[in-house]
Structure formats: C-alpha cells, structure tokens
Gaussian input, Z-matrix of N, CA and C with variables (Angstrom, degrees):
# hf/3-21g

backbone

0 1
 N
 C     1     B1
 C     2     B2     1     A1
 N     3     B3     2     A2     1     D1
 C     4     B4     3     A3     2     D2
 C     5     B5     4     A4     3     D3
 N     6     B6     5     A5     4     D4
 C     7     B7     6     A6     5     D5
 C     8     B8     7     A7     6     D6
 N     9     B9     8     A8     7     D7
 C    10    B10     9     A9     8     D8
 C    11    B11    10    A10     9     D9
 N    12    B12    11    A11    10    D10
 C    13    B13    12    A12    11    D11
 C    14    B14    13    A13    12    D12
 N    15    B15    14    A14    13    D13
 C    16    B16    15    A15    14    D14
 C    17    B17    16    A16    15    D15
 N    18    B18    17    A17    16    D16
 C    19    B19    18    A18    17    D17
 C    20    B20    19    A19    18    D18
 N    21    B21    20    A20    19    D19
 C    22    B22    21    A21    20    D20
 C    23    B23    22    A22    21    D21
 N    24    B24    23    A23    22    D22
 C    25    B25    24    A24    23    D23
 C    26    B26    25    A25    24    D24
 N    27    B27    26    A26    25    D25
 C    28    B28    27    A27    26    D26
 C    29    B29    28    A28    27    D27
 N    30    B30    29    A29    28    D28
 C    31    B31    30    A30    29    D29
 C    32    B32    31    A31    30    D30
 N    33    B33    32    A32    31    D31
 C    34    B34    33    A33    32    D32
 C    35    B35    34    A34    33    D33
 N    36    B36    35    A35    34    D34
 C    37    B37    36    A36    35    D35
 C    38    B38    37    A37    36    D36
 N    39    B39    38    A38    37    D37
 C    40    B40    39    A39    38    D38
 C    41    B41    40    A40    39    D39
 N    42    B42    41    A41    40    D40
 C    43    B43    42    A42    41    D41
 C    44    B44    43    A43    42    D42
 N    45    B45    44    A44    43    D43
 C    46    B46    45    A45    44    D44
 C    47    B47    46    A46    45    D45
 N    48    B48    47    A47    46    D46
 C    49    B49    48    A48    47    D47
 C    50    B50    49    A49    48    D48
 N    51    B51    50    A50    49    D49
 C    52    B52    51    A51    50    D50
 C    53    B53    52    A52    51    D51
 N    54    B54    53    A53    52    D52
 C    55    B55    54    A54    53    D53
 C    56    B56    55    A55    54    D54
 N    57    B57    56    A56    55    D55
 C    58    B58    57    A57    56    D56
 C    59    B59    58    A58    57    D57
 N    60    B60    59    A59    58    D58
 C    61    B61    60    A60    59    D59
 C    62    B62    61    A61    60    D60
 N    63    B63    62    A62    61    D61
 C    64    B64    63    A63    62    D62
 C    65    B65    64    A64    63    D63
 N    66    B66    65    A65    64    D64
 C    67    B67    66    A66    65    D65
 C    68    B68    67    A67    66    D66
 N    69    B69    68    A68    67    D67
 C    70    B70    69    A69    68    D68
 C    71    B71    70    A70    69    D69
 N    72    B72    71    A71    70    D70
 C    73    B73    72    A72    71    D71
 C    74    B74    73    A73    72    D72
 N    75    B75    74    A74    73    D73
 C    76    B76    75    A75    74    D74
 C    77    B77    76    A76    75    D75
 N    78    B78    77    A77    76    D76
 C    79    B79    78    A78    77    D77
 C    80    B80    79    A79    78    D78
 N    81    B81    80    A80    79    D79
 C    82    B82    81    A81    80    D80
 C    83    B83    82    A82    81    D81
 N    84    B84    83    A83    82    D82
 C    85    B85    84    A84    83    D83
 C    86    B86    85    A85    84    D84
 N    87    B87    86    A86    85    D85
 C    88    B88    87    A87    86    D86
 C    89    B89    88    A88    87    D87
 N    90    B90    89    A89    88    D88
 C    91    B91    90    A90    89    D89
 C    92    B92    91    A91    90    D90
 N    93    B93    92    A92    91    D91
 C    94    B94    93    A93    92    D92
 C    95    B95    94    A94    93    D93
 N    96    B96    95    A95    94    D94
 C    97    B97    96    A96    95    D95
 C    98    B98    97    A97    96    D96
 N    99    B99    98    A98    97    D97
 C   100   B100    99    A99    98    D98
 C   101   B101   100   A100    99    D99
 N   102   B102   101   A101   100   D100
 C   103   B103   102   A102   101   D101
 C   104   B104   103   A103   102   D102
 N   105   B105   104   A104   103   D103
 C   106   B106   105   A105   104   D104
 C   107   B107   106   A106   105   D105
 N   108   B108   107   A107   106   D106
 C   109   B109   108   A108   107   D107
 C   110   B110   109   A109   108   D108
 N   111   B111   110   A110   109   D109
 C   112   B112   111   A111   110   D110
 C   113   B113   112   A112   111   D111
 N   114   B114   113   A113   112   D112
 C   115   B115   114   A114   113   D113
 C   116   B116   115   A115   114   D114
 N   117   B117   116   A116   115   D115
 C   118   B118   117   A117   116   D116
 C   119   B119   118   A118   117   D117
 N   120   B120   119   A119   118   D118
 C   121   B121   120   A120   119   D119
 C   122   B122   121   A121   120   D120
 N   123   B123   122   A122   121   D121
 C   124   B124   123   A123   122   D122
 C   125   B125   124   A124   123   D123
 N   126   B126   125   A125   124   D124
 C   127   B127   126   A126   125   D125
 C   128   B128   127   A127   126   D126
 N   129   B129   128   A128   127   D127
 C   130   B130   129   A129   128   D128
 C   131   B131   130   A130   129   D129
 N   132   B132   131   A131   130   D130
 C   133   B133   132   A132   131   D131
 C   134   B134   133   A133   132   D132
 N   135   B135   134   A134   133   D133
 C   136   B136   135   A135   134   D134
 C   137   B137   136   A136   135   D135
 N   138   B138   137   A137   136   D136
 C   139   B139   138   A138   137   D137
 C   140   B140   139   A139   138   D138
 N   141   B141   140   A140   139   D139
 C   142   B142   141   A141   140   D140
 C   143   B143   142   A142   141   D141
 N   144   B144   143   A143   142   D142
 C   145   B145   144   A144   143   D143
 C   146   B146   145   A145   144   D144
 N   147   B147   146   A146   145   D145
 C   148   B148   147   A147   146   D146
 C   149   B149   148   A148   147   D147
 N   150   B150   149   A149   148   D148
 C   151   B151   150   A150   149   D149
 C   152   B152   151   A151   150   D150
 N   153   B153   152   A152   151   D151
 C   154   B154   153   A153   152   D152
 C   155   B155   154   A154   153   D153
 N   156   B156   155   A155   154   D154
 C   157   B157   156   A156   155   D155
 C   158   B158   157   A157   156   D156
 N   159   B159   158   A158   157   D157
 C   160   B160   159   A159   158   D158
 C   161   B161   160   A160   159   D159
 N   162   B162   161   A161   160   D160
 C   163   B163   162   A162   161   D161
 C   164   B164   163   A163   162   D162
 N   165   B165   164   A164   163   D163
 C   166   B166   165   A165   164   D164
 C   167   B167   166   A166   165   D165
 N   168   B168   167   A167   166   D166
 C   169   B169   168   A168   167   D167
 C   170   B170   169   A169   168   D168
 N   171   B171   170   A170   169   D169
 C   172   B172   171   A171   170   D170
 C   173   B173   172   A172   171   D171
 N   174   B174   173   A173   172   D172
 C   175   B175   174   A174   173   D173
 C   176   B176   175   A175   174   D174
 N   177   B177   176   A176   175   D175
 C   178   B178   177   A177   176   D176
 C   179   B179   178   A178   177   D177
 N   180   B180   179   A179   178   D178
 C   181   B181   180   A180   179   D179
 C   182   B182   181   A181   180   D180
 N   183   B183   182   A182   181   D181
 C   184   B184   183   A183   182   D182
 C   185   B185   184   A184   183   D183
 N   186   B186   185   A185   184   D184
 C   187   B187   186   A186   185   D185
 C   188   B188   187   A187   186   D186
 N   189   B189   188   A188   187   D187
 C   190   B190   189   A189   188   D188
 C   191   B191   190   A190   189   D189
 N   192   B192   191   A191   190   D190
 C   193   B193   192   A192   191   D191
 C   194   B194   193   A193   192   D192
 N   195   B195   194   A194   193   D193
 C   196   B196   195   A195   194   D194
 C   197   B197   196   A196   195   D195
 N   198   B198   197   A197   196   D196
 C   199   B199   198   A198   197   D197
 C   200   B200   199   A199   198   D198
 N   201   B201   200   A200   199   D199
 C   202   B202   201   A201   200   D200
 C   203   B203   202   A202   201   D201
 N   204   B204   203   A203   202   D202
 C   205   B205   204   A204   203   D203
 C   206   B206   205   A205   204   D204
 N   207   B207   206   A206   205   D205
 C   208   B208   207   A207   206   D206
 C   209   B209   208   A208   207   D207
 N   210   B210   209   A209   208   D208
 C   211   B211   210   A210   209   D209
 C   212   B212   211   A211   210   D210
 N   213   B213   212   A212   211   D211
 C   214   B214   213   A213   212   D212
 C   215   B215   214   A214   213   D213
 N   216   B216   215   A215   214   D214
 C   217   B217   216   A216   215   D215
 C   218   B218   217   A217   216   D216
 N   219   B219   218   A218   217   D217
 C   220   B220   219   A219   218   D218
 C   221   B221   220   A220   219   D219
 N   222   B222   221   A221   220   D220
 C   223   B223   222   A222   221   D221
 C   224   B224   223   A223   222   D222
 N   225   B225   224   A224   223   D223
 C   226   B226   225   A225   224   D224
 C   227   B227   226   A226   225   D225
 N   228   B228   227   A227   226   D226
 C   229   B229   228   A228   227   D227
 C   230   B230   229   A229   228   D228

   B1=1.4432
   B2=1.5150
   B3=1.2636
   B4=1.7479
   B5=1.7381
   B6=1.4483
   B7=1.5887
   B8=1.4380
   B9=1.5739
   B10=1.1085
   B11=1.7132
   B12=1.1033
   B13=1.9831
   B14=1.9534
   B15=1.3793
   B16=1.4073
   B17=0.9572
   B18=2.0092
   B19=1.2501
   B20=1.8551
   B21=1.4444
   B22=1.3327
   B23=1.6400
   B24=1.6940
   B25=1.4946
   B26=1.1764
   B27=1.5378
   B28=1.5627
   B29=1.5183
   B30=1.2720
   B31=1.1527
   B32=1.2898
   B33=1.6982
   B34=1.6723
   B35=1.4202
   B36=1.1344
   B37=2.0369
   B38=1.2524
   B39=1.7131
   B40=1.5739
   B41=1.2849
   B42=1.2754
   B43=1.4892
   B44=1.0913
   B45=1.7763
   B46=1.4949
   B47=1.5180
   B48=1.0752
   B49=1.1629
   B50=1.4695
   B51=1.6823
   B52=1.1549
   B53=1.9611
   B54=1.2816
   B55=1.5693
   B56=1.2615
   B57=1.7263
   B58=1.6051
   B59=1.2293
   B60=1.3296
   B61=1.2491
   B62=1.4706
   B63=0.9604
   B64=1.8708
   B65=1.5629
   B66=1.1603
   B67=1.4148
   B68=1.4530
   B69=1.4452
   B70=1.3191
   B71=1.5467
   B72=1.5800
   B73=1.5675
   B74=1.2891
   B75=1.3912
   B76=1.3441
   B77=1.5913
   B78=1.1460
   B79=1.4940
   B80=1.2117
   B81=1.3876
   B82=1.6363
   B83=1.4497
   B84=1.4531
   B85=1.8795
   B86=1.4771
   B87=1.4826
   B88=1.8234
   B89=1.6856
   B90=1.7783
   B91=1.2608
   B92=1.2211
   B93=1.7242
   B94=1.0374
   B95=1.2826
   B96=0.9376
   B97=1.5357
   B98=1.7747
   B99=1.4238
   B100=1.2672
   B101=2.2359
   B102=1.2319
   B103=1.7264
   B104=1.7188
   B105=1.2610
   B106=0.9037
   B107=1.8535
   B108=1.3492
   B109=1.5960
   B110=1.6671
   B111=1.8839
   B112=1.2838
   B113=1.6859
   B114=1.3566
   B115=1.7687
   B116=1.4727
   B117=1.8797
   B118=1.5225
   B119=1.4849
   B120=1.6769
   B121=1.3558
   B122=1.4575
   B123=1.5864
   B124=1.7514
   B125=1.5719
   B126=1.2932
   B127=1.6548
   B128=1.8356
   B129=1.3855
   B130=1.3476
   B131=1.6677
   B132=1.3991
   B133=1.1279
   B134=1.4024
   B135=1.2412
   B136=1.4357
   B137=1.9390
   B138=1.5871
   B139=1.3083
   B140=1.5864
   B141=1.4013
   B142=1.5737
   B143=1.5060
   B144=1.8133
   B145=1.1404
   B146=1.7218
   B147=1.2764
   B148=0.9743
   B149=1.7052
   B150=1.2705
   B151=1.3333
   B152=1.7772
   B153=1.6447
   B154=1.9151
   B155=1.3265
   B156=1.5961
   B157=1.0158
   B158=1.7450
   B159=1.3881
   B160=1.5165
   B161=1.5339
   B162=1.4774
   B163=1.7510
   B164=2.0882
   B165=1.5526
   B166=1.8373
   B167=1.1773
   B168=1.3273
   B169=1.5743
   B170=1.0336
   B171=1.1825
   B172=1.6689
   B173=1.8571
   B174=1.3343
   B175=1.6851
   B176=1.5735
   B177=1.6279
   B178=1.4341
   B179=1.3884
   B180=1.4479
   B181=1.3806
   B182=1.7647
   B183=1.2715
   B184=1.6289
   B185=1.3792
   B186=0.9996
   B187=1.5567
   B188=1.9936
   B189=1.6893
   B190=1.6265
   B191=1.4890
   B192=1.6434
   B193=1.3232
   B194=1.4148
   B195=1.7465
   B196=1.2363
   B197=1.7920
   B198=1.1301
   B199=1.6505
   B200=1.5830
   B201=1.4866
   B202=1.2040
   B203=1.3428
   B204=1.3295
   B205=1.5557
   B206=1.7646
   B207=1.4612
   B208=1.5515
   B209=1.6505
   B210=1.3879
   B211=1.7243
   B212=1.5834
   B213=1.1147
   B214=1.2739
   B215=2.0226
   B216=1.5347
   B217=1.6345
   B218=1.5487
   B219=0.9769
   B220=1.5601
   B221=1.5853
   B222=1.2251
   B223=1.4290
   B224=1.4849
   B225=1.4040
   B226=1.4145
   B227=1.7130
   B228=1.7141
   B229=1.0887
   B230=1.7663
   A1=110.40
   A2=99.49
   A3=103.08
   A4=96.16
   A5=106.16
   A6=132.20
   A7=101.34
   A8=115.61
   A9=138.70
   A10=118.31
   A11=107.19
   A12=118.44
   A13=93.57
   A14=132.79
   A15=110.48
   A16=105.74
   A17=134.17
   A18=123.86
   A19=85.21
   A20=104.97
   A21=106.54
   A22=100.54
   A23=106.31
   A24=113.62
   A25=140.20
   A26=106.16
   A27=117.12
   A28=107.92
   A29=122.19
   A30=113.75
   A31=134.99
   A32=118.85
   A33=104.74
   A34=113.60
   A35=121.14
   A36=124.51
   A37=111.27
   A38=120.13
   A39=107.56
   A40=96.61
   A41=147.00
   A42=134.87
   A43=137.17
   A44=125.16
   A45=123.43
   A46=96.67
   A47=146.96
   A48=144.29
   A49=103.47
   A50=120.28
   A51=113.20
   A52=100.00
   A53=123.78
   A54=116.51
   A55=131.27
   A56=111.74
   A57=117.76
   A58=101.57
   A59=136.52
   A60=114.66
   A61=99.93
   A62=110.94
   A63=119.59
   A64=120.36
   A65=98.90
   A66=110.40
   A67=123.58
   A68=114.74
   A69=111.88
   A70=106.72
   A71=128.29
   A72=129.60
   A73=90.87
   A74=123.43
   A75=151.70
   A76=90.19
   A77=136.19
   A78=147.05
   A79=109.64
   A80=135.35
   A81=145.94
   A82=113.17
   A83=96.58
   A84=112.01
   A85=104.04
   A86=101.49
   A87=109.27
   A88=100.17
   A89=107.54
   A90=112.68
   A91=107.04
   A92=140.43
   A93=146.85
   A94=105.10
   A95=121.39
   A96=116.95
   A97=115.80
   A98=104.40
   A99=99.72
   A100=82.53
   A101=97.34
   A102=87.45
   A103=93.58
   A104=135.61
   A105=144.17
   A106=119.25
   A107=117.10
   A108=100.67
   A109=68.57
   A110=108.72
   A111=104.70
   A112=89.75
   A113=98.34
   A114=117.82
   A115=95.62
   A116=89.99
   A117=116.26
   A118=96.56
   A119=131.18
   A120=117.89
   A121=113.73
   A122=112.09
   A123=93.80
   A124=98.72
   A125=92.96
   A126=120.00
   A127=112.06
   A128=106.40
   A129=105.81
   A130=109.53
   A131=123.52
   A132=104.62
   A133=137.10
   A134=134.94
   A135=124.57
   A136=115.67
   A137=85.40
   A138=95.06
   A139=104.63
   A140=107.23
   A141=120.62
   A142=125.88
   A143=105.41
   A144=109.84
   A145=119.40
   A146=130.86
   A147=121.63
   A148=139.67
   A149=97.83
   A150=108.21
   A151=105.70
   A152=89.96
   A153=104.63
   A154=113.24
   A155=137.74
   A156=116.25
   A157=120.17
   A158=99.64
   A159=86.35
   A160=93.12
   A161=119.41
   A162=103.98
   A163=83.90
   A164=100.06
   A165=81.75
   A166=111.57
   A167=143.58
   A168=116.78
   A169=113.67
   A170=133.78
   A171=129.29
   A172=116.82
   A173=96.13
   A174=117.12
   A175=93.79
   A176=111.25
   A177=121.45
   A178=93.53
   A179=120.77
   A180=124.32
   A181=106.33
   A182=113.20
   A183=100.04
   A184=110.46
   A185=135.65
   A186=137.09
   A187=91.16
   A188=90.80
   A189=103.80
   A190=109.58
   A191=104.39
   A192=100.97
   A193=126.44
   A194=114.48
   A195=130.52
   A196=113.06
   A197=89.20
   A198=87.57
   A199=93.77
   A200=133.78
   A201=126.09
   A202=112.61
   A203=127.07
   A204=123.86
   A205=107.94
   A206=106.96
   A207=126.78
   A208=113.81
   A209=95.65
   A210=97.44
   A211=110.01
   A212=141.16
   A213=136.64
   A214=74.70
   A215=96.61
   A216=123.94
   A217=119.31
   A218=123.75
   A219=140.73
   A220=116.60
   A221=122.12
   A222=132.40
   A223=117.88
   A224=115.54
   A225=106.00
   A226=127.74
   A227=103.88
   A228=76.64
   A229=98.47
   D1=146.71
   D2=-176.39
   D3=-83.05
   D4=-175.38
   D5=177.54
   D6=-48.66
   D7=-69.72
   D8=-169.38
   D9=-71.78
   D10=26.21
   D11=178.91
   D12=68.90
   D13=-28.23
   D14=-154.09
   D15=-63.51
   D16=-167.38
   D17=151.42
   D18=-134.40
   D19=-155.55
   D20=-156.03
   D21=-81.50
   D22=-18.37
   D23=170.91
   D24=-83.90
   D25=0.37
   D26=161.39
   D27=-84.56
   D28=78.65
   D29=134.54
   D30=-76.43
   D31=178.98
   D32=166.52
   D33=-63.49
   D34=129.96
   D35=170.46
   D36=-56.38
   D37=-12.66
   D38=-176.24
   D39=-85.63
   D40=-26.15
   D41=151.17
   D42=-50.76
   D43=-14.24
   D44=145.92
   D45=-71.40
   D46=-57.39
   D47=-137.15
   D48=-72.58
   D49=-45.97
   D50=-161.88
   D51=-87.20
   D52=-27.29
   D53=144.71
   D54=-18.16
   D55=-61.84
   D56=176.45
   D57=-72.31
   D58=-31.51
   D59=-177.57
   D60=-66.06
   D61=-87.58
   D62=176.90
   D63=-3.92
   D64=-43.01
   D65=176.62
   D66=-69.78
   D67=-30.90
   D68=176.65
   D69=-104.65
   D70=-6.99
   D71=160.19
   D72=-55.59
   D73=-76.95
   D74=-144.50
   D75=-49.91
   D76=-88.60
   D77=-171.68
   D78=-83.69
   D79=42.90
   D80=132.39
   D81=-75.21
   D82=-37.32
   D83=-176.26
   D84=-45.17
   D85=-48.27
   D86=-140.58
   D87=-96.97
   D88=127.01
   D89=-162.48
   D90=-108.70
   D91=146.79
   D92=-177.44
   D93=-113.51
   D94=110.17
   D95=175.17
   D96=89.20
   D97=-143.57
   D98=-158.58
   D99=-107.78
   D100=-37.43
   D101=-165.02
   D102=-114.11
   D103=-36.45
   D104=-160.50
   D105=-58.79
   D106=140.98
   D107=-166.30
   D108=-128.17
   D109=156.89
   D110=161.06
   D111=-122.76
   D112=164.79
   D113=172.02
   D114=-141.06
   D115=145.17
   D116=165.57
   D117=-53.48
   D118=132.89
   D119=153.39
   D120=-107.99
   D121=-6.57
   D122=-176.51
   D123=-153.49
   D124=131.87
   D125=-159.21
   D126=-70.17
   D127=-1.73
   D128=164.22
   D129=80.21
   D130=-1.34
   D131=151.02
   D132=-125.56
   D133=155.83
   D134=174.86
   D135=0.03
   D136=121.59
   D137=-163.49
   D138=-72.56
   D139=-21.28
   D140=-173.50
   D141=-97.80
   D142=37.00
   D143=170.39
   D144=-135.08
   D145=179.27
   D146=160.40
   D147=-74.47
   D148=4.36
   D149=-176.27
   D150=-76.47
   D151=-46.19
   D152=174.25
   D153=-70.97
   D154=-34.70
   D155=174.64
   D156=-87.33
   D157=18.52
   D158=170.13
   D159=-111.80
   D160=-8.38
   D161=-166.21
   D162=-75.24
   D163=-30.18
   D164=-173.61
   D165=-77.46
   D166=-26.14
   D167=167.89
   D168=-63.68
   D169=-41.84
   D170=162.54
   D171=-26.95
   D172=-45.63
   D173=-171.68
   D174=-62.40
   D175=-55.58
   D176=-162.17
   D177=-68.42
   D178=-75.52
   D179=-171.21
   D180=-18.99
   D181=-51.00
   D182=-177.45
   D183=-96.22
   D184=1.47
   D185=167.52
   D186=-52.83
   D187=-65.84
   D188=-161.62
   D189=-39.59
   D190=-56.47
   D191=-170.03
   D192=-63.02
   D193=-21.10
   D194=170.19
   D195=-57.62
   D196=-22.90
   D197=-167.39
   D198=-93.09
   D199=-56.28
   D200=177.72
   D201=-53.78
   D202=-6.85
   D203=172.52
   D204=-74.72
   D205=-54.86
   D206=169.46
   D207=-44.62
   D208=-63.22
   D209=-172.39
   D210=-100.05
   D211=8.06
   D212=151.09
   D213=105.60
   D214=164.21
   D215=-175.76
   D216=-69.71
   D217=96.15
   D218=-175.23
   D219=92.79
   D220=1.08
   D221=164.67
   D222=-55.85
   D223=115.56
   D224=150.19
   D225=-86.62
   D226=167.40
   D227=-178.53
   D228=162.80

C-alpha cells in the first residue's frame, strides 16, 4: 500500500468503464464474414474485481444503446 491508502488498483472506475464501452464501439465495426459481427466480450482482467465489473457495464451500457439504435427507443425485440 502506498502513503495515501491507494494501491496500484485504485484507479478512477470511469476508466474501466469508458474501456468497455470502447471495446464494444471499437469491435462492432469489424466484420467476419458475410453477416457475422464479432465483439470483445471479456476485458481481460480478474473477473472478481471491480475494475471488471465496471469495464462490463461500460460493455453493456453500449450494447443497450446499440440495440435502441436497431430497434427504435424502449422496444424489445
């Protein structure tokens, strides 16, 4: 532990967060095949911390909006 209580894993969480987002903007682009889209699904670190569950709402956060872009705003589907 440093002076100041942090350790090297307190960063700010809006930097996992804005990662997962990025990650699934970022690799929505890139097409495999003729219909096929691939996405990053896992952010590569320890699944059992908070760093990963904020990079996945980040992930989700733009999944969602991707889909309300597709199916129009509060539509399921």
């Amino acid at each position: 532990m440093r002076r100041n209580g942090l350790t090297k894993y307190d960063a700010p969480l809006r930097i996992q967060f804005d990662w997962g987002y990025e990650a699934f903007k970022k690799s929505s682009r890139k097409k495999r095949g003729k219909r096929s889209v691939y996405h990053i699904m896992d952010s590569g670190m320890d699944h059992n911390t908070m760093q990963h569950r904020e990079w996945q709402r980040g992930w989700n956060t733009a999944y969602f909006e991707n889909q309300e872009k597709q199916n129009g705003f509060r539509t399921r589907g």
